[in-house]
KOLGUPA-833378 format. One record per atom (N, C-alpha, C): residue in one letter; y, x, z. Coordinates in steps of 0.001 Angstrom, whole numbers, padded with zeros to 6 digits, always signed. Last residue first. Layout:
! residues N
AYXZ
...
//
This chain:
! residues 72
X+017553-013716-025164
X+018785-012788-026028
X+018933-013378-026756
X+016595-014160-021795
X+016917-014530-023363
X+017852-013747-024100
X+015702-013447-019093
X+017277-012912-019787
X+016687-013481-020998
X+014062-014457-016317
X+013769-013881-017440
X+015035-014240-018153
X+014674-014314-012610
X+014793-014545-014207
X+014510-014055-015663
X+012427-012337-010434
X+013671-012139-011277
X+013803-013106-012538
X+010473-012604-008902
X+011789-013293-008533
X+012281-013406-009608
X+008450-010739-010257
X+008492-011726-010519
X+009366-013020-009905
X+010173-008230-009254
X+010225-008730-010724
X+009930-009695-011094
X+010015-008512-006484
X+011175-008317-007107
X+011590-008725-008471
X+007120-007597-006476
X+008373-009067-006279
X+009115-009360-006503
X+007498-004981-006852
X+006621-005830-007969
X+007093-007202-008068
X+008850-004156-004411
X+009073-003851-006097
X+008740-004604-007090
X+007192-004735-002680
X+008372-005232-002491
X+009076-005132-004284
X+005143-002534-003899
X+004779-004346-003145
X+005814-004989-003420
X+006207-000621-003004
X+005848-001103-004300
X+005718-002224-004621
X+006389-000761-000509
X+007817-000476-001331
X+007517-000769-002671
X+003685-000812+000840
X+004829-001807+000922
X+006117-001644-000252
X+003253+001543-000244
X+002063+000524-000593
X+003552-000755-000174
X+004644+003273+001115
X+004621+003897-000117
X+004375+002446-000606
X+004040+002807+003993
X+005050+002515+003411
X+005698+002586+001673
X+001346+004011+003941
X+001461+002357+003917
X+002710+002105+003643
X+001659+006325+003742
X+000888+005614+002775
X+000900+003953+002509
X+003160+006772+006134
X+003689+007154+004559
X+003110+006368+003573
X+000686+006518+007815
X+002143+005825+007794
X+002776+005815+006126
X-000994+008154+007344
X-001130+006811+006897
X+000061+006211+006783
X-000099+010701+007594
X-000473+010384+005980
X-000642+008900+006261
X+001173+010221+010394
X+001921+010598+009659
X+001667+009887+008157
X-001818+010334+011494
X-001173+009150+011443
X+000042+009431+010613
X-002359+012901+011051
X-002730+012206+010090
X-002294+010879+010502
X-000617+014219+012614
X-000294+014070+011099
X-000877+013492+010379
X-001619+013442+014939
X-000143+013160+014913
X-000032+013190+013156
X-003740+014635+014855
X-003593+013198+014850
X-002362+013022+014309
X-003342+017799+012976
X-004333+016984+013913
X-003735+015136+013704
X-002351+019783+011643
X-001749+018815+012159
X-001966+017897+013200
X-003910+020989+009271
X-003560+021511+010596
X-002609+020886+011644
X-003667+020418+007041
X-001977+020830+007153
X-002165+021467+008492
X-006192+019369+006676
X-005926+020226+005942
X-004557+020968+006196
X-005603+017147+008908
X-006698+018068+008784
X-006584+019335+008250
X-003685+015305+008203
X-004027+015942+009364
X-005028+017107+009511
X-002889+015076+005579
X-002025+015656+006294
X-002424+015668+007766
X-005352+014905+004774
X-004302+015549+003965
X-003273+015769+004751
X-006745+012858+005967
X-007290+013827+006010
X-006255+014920+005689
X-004721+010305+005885
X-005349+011374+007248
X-005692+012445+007037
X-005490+010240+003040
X-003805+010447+003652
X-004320+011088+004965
X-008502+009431+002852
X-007489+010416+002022
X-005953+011076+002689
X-007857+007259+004505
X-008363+008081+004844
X-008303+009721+003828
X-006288+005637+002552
X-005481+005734+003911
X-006440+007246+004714
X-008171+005509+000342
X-006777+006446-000106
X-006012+006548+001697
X-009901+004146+001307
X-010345+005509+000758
X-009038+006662+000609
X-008732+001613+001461
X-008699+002636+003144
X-009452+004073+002537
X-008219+000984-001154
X-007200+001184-000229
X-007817+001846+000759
X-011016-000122-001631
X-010996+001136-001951
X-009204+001837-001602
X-010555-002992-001418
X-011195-001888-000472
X-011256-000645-000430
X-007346-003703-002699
X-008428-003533-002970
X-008902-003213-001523
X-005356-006500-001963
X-005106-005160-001413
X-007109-004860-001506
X-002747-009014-002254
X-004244-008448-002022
X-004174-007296-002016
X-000661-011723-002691
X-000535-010404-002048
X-002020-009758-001671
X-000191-014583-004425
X-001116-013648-003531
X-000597-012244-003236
X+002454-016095-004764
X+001894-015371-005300
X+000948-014477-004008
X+003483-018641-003696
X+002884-019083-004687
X+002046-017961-005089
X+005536-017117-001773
X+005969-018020-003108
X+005068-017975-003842
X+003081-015011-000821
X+004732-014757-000880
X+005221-015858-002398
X+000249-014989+000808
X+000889-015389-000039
X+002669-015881+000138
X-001508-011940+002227
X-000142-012951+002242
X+000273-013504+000889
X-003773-010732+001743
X-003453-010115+002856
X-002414-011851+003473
X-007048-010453+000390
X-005980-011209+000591
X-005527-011412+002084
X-008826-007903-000552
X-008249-008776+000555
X-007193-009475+000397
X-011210-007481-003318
X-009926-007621-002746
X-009930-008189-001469
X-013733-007271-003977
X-013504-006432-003441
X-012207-006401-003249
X-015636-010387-003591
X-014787-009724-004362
X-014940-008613-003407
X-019054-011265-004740
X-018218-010733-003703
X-016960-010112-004316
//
């Protein structure tokens, strides 16, 4: 069994996403809804963030394997 999801393949390259991701989305709820006193509204807040955090990196990592490799 794996413990990845395969979410999207972007040019050839998988895009996955462990299980232990919704440990860290529920982590984020808890942290900013619970503990901040926030209730829903903030813990949708920690997911949001969390998932945009997870996309920007995402987008980052692509970025590099777009990128030409430079010879010197």
């Amino acid at each position: 069994m794996s413990w990845s999801l395969k979410l999207i393949r972007i040019r050839g390259i998988d895009i996955k996403v462990h299980l232990t991701f919704v440990l860290i989305l529920v982590w984020a709820a808890y942290r900013w809804g619970v503990s901040q006193g926030a209730g829903a509204t903030g813990a949708l807040f920690g997911i949001l963030v969390t998932l945009l955090l997870f996309v920007c990196v995402t987008l980052h990592e692509l970025a590099h394997s777009f990128t030409p490799c430079a010879t010197m």
